[in-house]
C-alpha positions in Angstrom: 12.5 10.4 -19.3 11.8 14.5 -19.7 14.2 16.7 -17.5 12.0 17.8 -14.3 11.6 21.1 -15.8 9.8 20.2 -18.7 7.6 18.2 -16.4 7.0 20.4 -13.3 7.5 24.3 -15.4 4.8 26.2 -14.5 3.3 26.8 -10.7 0.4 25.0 -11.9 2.2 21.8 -12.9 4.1 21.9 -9.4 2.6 23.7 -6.7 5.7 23.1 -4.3 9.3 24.6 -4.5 11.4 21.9 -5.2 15.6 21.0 -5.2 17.1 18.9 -8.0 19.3 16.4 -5.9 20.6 14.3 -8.4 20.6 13.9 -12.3 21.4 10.5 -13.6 23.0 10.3 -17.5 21.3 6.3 -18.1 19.3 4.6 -20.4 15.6 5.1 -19.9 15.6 2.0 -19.2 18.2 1.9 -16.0 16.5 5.4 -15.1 13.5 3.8 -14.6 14.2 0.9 -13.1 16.2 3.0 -10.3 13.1 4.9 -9.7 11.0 1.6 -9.1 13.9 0.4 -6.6 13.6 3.3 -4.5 9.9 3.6 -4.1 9.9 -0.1 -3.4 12.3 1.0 -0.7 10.7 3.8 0.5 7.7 2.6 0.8 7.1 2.9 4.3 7.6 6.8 4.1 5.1 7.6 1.6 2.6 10.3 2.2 -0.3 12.5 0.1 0.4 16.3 0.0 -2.5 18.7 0.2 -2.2 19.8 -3.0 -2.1 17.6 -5.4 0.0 17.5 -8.5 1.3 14.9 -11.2 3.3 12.3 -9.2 1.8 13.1 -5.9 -0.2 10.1 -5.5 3.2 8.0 -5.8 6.5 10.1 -5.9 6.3 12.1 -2.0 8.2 10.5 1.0 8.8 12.0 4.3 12.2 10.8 4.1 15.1 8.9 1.9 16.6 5.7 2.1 20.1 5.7 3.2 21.0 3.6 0.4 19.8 7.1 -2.2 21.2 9.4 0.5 24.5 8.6 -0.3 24.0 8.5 -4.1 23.0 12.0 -3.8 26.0 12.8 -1.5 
């Protein structure tokens, strides 16, 4: 719902250099529900960073799902 900037702005909020890969223009609604597809999906490829942050308990995979690699491409 909040651009990842407003989210993750400060070195405190994200302690991890991170890439935009895709922005998507939906409804909060299809936003959201994309984002539950995909971790159900990437499930298997979920790990815990050393240093945690908000979202790294559920939002850090080793890897992406073909299916999201190619809406990123």
């Amino acid at each position: 719902m909040n651009h990842i900037l407003t989210r993750y702005g400060s070195f405190k909020a994200m302690p991890y250099e991170f890439e935009i890969l895709l922005e998507h223009a939906g409804t909060a609604e299809e936003v959201y529900e994309m984002e539950v597809q995909f971790k159900t999906e990437m499930h298997q490829f979920h790990y815990k960073p050393q240093i945690s942050f908000n979202g790294s308990i559920s939002e850090c995979y080793t890897e992406l799902t073909e299916s999201l690699q190619e809406l990123i491409e």
